[in-house]
MIPA-708546 format. One line per field, with one value per residue (C-alpha): residue number from 0; x, y, z; residue in three letters. Coordinates in Angstrom, 1 decimal, always signed. Last residue first. Example, Ala and Ser with C-alpha at 12.3 -4.5 7.8 and 13.67 -1.06 7.14 Angstrom:
2
nr	[1/0]
east	[+13.7/+12.3]
north	[-1.1/-4.5]
up	[+7.1/+7.8]
rest	[Ser/Ala]
END
This chain:
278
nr	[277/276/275/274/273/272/271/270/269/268/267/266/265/264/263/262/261/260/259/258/257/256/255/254/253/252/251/250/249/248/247/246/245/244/243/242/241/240/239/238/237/236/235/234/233/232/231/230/229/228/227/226/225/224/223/222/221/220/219/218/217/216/215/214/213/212/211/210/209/208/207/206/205/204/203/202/201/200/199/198/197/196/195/194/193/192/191/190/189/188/187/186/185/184/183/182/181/180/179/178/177/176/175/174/173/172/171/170/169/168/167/166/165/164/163/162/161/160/159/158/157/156/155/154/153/152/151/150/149/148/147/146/145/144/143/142/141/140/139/138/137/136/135/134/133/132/131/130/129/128/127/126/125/124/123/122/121/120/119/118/117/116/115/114/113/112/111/110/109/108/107/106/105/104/103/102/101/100/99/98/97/96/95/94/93/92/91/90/89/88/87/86/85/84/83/82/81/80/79/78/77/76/75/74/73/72/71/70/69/68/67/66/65/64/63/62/61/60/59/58/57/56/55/54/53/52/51/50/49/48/47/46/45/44/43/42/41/40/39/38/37/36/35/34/33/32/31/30/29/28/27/26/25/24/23/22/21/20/19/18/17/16/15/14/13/12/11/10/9/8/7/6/5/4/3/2/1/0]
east	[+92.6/+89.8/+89.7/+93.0/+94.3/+96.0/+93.2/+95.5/+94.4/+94.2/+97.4/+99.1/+97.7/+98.4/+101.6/+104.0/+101.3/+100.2/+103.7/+104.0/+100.5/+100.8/+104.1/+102.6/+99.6/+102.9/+103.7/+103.9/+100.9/+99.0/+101.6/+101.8/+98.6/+99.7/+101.6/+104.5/+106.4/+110.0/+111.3/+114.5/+115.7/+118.5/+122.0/+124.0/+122.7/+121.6/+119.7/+120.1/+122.2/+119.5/+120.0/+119.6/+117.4/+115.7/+116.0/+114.0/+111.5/+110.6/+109.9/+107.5/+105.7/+105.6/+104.1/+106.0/+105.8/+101.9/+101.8/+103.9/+101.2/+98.4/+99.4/+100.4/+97.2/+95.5/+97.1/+96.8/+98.0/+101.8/+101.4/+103.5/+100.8/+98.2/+100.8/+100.8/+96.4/+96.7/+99.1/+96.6/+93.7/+95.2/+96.8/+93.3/+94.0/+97.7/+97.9/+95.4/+97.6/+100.7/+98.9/+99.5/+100.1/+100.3/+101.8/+102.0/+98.8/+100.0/+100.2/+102.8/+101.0/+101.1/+105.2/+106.0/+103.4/+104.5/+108.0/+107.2/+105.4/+107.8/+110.4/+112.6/+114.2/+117.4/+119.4/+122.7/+125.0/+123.8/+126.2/+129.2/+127.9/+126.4/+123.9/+120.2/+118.7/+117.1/+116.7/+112.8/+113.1/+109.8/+110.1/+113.7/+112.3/+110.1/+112.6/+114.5/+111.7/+111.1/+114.2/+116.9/+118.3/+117.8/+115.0/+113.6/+112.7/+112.0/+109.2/+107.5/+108.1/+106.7/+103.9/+102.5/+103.7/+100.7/+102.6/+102.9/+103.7/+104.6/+104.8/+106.4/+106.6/+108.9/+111.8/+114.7/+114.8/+113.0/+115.9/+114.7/+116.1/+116.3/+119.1/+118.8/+119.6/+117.3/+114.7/+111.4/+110.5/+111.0/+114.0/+113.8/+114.1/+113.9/+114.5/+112.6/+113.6/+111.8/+113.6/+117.2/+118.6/+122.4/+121.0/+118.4/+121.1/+123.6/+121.2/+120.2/+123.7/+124.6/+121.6/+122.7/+126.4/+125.8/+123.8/+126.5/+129.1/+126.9/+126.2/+130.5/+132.2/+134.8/+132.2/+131.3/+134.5/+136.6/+136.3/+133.1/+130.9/+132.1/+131.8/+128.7/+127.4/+129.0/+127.5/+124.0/+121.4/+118.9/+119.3/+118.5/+115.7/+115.2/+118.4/+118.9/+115.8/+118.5/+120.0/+116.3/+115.7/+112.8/+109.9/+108.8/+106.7/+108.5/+106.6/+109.7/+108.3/+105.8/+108.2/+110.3/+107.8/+106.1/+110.0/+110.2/+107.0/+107.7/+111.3/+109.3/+107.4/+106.6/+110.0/+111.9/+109.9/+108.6/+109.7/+109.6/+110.4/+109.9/+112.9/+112.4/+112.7/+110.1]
north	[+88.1/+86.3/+85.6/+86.6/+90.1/+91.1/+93.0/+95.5/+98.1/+95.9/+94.2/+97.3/+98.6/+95.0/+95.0/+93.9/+92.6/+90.7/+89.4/+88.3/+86.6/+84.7/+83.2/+82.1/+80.4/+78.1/+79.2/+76.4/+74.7/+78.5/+80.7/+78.6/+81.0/+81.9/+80.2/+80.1/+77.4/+77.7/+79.5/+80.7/+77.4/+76.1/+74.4/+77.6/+80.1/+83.9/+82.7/+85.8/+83.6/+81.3/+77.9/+76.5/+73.7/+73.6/+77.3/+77.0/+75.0/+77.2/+80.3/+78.4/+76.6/+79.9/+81.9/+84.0/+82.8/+82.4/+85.7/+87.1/+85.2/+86.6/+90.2/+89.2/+88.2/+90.9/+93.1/+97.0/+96.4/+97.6/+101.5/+101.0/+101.8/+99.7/+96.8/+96.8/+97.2/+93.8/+92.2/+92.6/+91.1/+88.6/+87.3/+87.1/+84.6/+84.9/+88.6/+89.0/+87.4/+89.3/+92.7/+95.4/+99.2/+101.0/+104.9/+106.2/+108.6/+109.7/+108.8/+107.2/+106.3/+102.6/+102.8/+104.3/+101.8/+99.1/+99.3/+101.2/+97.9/+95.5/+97.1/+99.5/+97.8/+99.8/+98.3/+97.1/+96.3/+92.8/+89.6/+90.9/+91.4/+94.6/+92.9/+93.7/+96.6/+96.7/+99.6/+99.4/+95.8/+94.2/+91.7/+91.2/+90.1/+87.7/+86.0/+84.9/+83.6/+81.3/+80.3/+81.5/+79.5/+82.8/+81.4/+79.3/+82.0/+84.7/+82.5/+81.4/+85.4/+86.7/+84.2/+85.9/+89.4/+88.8/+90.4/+93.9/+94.2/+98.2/+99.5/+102.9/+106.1/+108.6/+108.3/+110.6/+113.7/+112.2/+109.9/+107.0/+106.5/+110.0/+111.6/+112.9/+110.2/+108.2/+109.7/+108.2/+104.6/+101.2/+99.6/+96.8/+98.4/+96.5/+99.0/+99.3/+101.8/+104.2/+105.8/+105.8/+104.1/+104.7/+108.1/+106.7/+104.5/+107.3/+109.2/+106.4/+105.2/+109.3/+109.5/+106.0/+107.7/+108.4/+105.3/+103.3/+105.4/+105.5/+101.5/+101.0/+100.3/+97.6/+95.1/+98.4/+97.2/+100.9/+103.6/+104.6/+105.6/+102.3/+99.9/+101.5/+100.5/+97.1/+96.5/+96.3/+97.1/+99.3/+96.5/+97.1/+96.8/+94.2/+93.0/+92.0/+89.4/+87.4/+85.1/+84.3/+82.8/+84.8/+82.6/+81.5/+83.0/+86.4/+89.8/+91.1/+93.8/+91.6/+89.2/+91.4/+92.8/+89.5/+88.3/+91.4/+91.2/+87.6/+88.9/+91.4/+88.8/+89.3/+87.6/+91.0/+93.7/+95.6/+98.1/+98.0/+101.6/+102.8/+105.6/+107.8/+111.0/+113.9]
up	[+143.0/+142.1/+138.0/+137.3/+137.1/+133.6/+132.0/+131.2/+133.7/+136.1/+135.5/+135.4/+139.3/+140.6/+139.7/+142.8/+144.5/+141.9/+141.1/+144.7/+145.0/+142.0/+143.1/+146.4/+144.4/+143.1/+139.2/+136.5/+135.2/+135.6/+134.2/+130.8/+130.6/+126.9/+124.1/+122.5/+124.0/+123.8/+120.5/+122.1/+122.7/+124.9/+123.9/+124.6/+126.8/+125.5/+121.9/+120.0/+117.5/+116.5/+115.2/+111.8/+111.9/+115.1/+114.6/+111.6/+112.9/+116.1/+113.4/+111.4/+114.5/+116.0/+113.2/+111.1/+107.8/+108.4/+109.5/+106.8/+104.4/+106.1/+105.4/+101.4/+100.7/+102.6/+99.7/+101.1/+104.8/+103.9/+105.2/+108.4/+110.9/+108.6/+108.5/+112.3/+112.9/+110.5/+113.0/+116.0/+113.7/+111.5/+114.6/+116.5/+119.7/+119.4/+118.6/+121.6/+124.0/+123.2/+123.8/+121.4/+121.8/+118.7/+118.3/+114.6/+114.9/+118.6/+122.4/+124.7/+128.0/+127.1/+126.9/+130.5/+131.8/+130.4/+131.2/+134.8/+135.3/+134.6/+136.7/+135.0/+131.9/+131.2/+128.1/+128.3/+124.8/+123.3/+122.3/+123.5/+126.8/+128.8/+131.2/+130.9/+133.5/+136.6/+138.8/+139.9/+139.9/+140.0/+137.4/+138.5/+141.7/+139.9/+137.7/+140.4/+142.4/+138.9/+139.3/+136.7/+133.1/+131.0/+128.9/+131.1/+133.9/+131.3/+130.3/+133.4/+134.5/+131.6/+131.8/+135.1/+133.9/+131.3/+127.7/+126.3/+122.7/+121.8/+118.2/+117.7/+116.0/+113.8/+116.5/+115.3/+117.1/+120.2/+121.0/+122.7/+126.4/+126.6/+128.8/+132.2/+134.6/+132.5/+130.6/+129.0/+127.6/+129.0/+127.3/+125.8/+122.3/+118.3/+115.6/+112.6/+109.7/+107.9/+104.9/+103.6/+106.6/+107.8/+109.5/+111.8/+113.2/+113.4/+115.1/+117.4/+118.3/+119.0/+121.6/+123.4/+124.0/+127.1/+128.4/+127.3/+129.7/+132.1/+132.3/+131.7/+128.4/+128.3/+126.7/+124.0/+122.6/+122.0/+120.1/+121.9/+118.6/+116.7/+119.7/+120.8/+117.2/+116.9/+120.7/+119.0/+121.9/+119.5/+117.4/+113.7/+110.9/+107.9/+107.0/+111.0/+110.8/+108.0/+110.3/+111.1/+107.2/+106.0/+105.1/+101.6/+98.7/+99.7/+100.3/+102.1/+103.8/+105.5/+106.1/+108.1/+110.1/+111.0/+112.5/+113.9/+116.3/+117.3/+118.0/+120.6/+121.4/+125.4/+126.8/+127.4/+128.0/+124.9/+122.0/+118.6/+118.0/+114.9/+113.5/+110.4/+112.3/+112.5]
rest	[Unk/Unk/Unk/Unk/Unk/Unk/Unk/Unk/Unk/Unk/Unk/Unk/Unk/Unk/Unk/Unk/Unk/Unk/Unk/Unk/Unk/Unk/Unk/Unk/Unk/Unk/Unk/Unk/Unk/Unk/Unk/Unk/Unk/Unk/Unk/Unk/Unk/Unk/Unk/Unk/Unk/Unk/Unk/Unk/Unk/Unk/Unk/Unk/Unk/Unk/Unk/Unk/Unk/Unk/Unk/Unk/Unk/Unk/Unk/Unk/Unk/Unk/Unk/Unk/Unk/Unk/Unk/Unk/Unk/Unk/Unk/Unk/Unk/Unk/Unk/Unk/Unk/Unk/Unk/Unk/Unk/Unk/Unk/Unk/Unk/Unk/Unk/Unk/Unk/Unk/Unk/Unk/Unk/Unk/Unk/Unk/Unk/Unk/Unk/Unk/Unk/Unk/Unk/Unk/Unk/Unk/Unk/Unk/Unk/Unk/Unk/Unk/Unk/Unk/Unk/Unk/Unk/Unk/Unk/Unk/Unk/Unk/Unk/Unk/Unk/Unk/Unk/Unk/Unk/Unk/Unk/Unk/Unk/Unk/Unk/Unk/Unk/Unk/Unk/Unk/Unk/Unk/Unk/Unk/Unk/Unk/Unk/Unk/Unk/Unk/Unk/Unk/Unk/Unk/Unk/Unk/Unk/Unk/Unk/Unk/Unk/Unk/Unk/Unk/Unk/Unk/Unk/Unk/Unk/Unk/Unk/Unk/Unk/Unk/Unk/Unk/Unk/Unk/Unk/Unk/Unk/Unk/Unk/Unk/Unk/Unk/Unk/Unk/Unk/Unk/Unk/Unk/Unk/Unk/Unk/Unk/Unk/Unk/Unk/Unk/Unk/Unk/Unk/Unk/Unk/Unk/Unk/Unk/Unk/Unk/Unk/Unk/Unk/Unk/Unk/Unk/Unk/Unk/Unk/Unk/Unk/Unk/Unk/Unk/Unk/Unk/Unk/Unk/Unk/Unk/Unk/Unk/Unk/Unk/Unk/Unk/Unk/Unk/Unk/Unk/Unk/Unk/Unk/Unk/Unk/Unk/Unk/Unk/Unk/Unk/Unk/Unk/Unk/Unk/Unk/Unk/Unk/Unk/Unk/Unk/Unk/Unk/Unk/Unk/Unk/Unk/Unk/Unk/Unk/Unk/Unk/Unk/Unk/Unk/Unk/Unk/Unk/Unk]
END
């Protein structure tokens, strides 16, 4: 078995959320860790550095195949630069592409999965990378999409929002955790207490609810106020938006609804994503 745990989700559901607990948890400090310093605490499955190194060449100049190609050597060499388990944040859905595994089996030890309402994903994803909300909702249901290749994150194959979540809820096994982002909001102590059980940190409660605290939103969104964020994609907006659910309802037409229901209806179902008459 490897030493790699997958924090996987779609993009806009907490993955960085996710980290940001993580990191504190290991850290056991009486303050917050700074976010310039979330990358001391795991890695980037997306970190052009690494395809960089491996290609011999800026991962920028690299194309989709060639990327995807070299994905299996990134993870090895990931799993071999850390002495013992080591976190690494994934948007893409799990399984094969074109032949090659999207996580390398060799190294993954487990993973922890956040799944969020595709309704709030697409309010989200809409101000976060500066599209229309129609936007966002055909690349919600994009069987082929991927993120761009830039210098800031190599490209990572989504899937459509529901061959994300479905390709990571069907994974099974003792160090497997699926989490909804709604239910860490409503019971944080409860949805992040299951995460520092699966990574053997959940004995002092004490220090549990503390890297909650450190990494609430209102936490996290004041120290990019202060200090800025590098992940953020578009200069001059925030990563740390709103953090909070059912933002869907103030902002999507009953149109909207309709398309991203009909796009996932099976998911939402079984997620208990479907809205009160539909």
């Amino acid at each position: 078995m490897g030493n790699i745990v997958w924090l996987a989700s779609y993009p806009k559901s907490g993955n960085t959320w996710l980290r940001a607990f993580l990191a504190n948890l290991v850290a056991n400090r009486p303050a917050p860790v700074a976010l310039a310093d979330l990358p001391k605490y795991g890695a980037l499955e997306a970190d052009p550095e690494l395809y960089s190194k491996m290609a011999g060449r800026p991962s920028i100049e690299l194309d989709f195949d060639q990327l995807c190609a070299l994905r299996p050597q990134v993870h090895a060499a990931i799993a071999a630069a850390a002495p013992k388990t080591v976190f690494v944040k994934t948007h893409s859905m799990a399984g094969t592409l074109d032949g090659v595994a999207l996580h390398t089996p060799h190294v993954t030890a487990g993973a922890i999965c956040i799944v969020r309402n595709p309704l709030d994903v697409a309010v989200s994803m809409s101000h976060h990378f500066t599209i229309g909300i129609d936007a966002a909702i055909d690349y919600l249901g994009d069987a082929r999409a991927a993120t761009g290749n830039s210098e800031l994150f190599t490209s990572e194959f989504l899937g459509s929002w529901s061959q994300h979540v479905q390709s990571w809820t069907a994974m099974q096994g003792p160090r497997v955790l699926i989490l909804r982002y709604e239910d860490l909001l409503e019971k944080p102590a409860k949805g992040f207490g299951k995460v520092a059980r699966l990574v053997g940190l959940d004995a002092d409660r004490g220090r549990v609810e503390r890297a909650i605290g450190h990494a609430d939103f209102q936490s996290l969104a004041g120290m990019e106020k202060r200090d800025g964020f590098v992940e953020v994609p578009i200069k001059g907006k925030h990563f740390f938006r709103a953090g909070r659910s059912n933002q869907w309802r103030e902002a999507l037409t009953r149109a909207q609804v309709n398309r991203i229901i009909a796009d996932h209806r099976e998911q939402m179902q079984r997620l208990r994503y479907l809205p009160a008459g539909y």
